[in-house]
Structure formats: C-alpha cells, structure tokens
N, C-alpha and C positions, 0 to 999 in steps of 0.2 A: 559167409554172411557179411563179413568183415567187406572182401571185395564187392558184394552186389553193392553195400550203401557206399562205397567207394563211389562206385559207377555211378549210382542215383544222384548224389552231391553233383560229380562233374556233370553229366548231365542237368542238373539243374541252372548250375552258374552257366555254362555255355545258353541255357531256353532263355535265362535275365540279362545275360550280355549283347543280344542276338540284335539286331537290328533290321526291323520289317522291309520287305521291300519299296512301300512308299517312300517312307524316312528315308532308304537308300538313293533311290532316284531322288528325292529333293536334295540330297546334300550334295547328290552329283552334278545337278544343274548351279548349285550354288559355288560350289568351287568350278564349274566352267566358266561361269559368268564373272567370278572374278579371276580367272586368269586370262578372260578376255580384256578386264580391265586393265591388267598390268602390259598385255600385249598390243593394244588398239595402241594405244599412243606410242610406241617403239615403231609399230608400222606405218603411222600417216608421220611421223618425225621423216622414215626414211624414202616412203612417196613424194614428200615435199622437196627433199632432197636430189630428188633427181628429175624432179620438173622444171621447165626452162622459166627463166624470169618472167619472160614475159606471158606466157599462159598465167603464171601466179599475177602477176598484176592486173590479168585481164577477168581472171575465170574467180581468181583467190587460191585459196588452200583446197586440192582436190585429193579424194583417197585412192582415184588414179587419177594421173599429171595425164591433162591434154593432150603434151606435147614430152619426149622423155629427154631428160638431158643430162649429161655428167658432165654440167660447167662448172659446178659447184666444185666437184670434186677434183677436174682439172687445174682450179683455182686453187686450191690447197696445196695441189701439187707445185705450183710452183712460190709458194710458201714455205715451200720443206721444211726451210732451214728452221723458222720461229719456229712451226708446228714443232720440230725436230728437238728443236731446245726444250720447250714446255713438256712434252712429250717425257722427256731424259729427268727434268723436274718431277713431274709427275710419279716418275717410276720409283724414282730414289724415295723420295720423301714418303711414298706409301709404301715403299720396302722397311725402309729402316726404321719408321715409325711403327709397322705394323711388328717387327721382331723385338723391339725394344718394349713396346706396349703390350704385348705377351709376357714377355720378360718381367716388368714391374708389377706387371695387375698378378699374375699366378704367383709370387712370389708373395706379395701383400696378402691375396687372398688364402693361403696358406697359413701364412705365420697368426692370423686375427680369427683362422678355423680351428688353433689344435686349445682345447679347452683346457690345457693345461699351463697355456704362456699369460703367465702376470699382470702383464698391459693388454690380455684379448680386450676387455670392455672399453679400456680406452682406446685405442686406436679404432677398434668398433664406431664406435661414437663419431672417431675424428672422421670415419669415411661418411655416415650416414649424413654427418652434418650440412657439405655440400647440395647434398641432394634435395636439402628443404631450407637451405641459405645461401645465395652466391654474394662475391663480394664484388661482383659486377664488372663490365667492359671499362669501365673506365682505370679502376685499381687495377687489374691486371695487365693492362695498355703499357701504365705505370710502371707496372714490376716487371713487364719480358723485355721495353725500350729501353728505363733508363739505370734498372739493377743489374738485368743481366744480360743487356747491350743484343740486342736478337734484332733489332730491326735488321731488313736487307740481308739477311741469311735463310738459310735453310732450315735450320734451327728453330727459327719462330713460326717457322708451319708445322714442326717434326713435335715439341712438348708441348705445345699447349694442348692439344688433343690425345697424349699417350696414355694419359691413365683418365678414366671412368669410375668414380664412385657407382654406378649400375655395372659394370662389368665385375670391380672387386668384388661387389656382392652375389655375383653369381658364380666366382670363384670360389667363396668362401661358403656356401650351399654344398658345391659340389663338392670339396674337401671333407666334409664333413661328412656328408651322407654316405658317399663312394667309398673313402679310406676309413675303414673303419682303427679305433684308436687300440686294439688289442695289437695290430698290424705294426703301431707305431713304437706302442711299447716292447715288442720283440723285437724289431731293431736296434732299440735303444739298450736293450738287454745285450746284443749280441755284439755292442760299441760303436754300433754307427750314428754319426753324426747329422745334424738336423738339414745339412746341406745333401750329404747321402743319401738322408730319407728321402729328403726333397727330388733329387736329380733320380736316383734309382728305384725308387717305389711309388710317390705319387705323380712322377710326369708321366711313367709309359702306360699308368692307369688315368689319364688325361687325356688322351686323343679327342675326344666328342670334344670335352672344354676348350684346348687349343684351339680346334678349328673353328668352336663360335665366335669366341676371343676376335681369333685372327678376320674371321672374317665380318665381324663390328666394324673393328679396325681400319682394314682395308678397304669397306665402303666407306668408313668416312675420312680417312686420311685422299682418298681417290676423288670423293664428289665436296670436297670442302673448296671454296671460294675466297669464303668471311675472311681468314686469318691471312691470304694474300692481301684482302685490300683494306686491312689493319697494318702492316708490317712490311710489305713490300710495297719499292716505289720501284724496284729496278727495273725492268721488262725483262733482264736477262734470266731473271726467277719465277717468273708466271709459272705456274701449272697450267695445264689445260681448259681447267673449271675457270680459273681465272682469264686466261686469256679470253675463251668465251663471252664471259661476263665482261672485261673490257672490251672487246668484240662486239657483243651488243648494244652497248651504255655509246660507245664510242666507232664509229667505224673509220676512223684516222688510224687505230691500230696497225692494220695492216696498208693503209693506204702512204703510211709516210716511210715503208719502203718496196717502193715500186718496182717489179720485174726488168733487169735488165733490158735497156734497148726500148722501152716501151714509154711514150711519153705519158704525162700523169693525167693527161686529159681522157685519152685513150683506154687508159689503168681504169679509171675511174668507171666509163661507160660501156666497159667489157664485164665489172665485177658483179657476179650474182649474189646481189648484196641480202635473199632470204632463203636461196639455197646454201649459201656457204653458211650461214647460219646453222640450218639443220645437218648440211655432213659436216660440221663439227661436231654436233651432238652425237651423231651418230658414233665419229670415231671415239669420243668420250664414251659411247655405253657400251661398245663391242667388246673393247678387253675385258673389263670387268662383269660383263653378263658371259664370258667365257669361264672365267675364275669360278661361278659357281656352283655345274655340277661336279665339279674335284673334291667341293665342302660338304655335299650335299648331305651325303648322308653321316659326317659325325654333326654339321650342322644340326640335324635334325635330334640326334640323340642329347645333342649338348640343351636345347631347348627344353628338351620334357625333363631337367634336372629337378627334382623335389617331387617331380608328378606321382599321384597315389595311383600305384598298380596293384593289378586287380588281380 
C-alpha cells in the first residue's frame, strides 16, 4: 500500500514537472535564436576579416566578402613581434589575476560564510557595501598612481579587478549551503585547523565554484581595456584589448613601426586598415571562446548555486 502511494506521489510530481510539447518547441526556438545572437556577430567580425579592402570600401561590410582575402591577416603577421608582446601581456595578467582572484575571493567568502566567526556581519557589510557605493575612478586613479605606485606595471591591470564584491558573494552562498557546519564542527573536533578545513574539505567540495570564479575572472582580466588606458602609457604593456582599442582610436599604432625594407608610404597603402581591425578581434576572441567548454559544465553547476530544487 505503502509502495502504490509511493508510485502515485512520483508520478504526480513527474505529470507537474512535465513540460508540453509546445512550451518545448518555443523554448527551443528561443534559445536558438539566441545563440544565434551570440554567433551572428563572431561570424560577420570573421567575414569582414578576410574580405579585401577594397570590396569593403566598395560593397561595405558583406556576410560574404566579394572578393576573399587574408591581407589582414598577412598584415599581422608581420607585426608578430607587437602582437607577440600584447599577446604575452595578455596571457600573464589574466593567468595571474585569474589564480590570485580565486585565491582572495574563496578565501573571504569562506571566512564571512561560517556563522560562527565574530566579525561575519561586519565584514558582511564591508563587502555588500561596494556594491551599492563606489568611491569612484577618480579616488582610486589616486590610490593605485600615487599610494601604491602601479602606474606602468602589470600590477595595475592585475588588482584593481581581483576581487568582486558579486563574486564574494556567491562564494559565501555557496559555502554555506554546500558545507554543511556539522561537517565543520567534526573537523574542529578532530583538531583541524580553519586553514585544513579550508584547503581539505571545502576546496575539493568547490569545483563548480572555482571554475565560475575562474572563469568571471578570466573574461574580464582577458577583455578589460579601461585599466590599460588609466595606467599604462608604455606600449611595451598593452594587452591585446588594448592595443586594439589604441589600434582603432589611433592607426599610428602600428604604422610608426614599419616592416622592414618597406618604405612608410608603401606601409601605408598596402595596410588593410578594416580587415586588420576585425582579425585582430578575431584573434582576441578565439583563445578565450576555446577556454570555455573545459568550464562548462562546473560553470553551469556553480550558477544554479541557492537554486530551489525540486
């Protein structure tokens, strides 16, 4: 008897959970149409990119190029060496930020999730506060230049964006809900220390949260511009985003060092001045749309963190 209403119950919630076939097809055409969204413009960025100059000046921007051409991308190539630099930039600064930025935020978000630490509410406080007060571009301009001397380093692209009062907070969610505090009090019972806990029981029960963390992080240490053209004047420090962005604001960038052997008039009226534009972009979005189906799916478990399951 016992098992039939077993049976009845689950079949019930499965008949309430169930989702009609229309409702299916609309949600299916909805999420196609937007990952058409997200891919339409990856696609005509890399059409444009391989269209010859002059079809683009003649025709404009086509979703197929006229005429096909890899001058843009020739044109890079013998850029290497900038590209090469920015590139090395790039790579560093959203490695070390992104390990370091893991590092601070899981750490904070721990110590301000265990309901038993003295200062939870304050520090609490002290994170939310950010998120609904900033102290503005200019104070902080203030504090990274002339406190703690970061102009023209790596440094001042690496902290200013390490830690996230939104990220803490989805640290300290997930702390909370996931570790449960009987867990924490039998370690504490059995003499282990809050770093212990920390390193052997709540990180390797963190995967989903690292890999959102990390990969916040690494989009925005990867696609950040702003903090290059606050802080850096040097060009041997551009990032990619940045060079770009001086690349488009300015096209002297790469014109005041010209290809060996080649006079600058020459330089000038060889360079595909709106395909190099676009296979720059491109090379900007290909590493990092490689990165993320490796995240995908703790990404995806680190997001439904708090979510009411059914």
């Amino acid at each position: 008897m016992a098992k039939n209403k077993k049976d009845l119950d689950l079949a019930e919630s499965s008949k309430l959970n169930r989702i009609s076939g229309g409702t299916n097809a609309i949600f299916n055409i909805i999420f196609i149409l937007l990952a058409l969204v997200c891919i339409i413009p990856v696609f005509f960025v890399f059409m444009i990119s391989v269209s010859s100059e002059e079809s683009i000046a003649q025709n404009g921007y086509r979703f197929i190029p006229e005429v096909f051409s890899l001058d843009a991308y020739k044109f890079l190539g013998r850029e290497i060496s900038m590209i090469g630099d920015a590139l090395g930039v790039s790579v560093i600064v959203t490695a070390v930020g992104t390990v370091l930025g893991v590092a601070l935020t899981t750490l904070m978000g721990y110590v301000i999730s265990r309901r038993s630490y003295k200062l939870n509410n304050f520090f609490t406080m002290l994170v939310f506060i950010p998120m609904v007060f900033n102290g503005g571009m200019i104070s902080s301009y203030v504090v990274n230049t002339q406190f703690m001397h970061l102009k023209d380093t790596m440094w001042a692209l690496i902290l200013p964006l390490c830690v996230s009062s939104f990220n803490v907070v989805i640290c300290k969610t997930f702390f909370r809900t996931n570790i449960p505090e009987s867990v924490i009090e039998s370690a504490q019972i059995d003499g282990a220390t809050q770093f212990q806990i920390f390193g052997k029981i709540a990180l390797p029960l963190s995967k989903p949260l690292l890999a959102t963390i990390a990969l916040f992080l690494t989009f925005g240490y990867w696609n950040d511009w702003f903090q290059s053209s606050l802080y850096i004047t040097d060009s041997s420090l551009y990032s990619l985003q940045a060079l770009l962005d001086h690349f488009e604001r300015n096209m002297q960038a790469m014109l005041s060092n010209p290809a060996l052997g080649v006079s600058m008039t020459e330089y000038i009226n060889s360079m595909p001045k709106e395909g190099a534009r676009m296979a720059m972009a491109v090379i900007i979005i290909v590493p990092i749309a490689c990165c993320y189906p490796f995240f995908q799916k703790y990404f995806i478990s680190g997001l439904t963190v708090g979510a009411v399951k059914g």
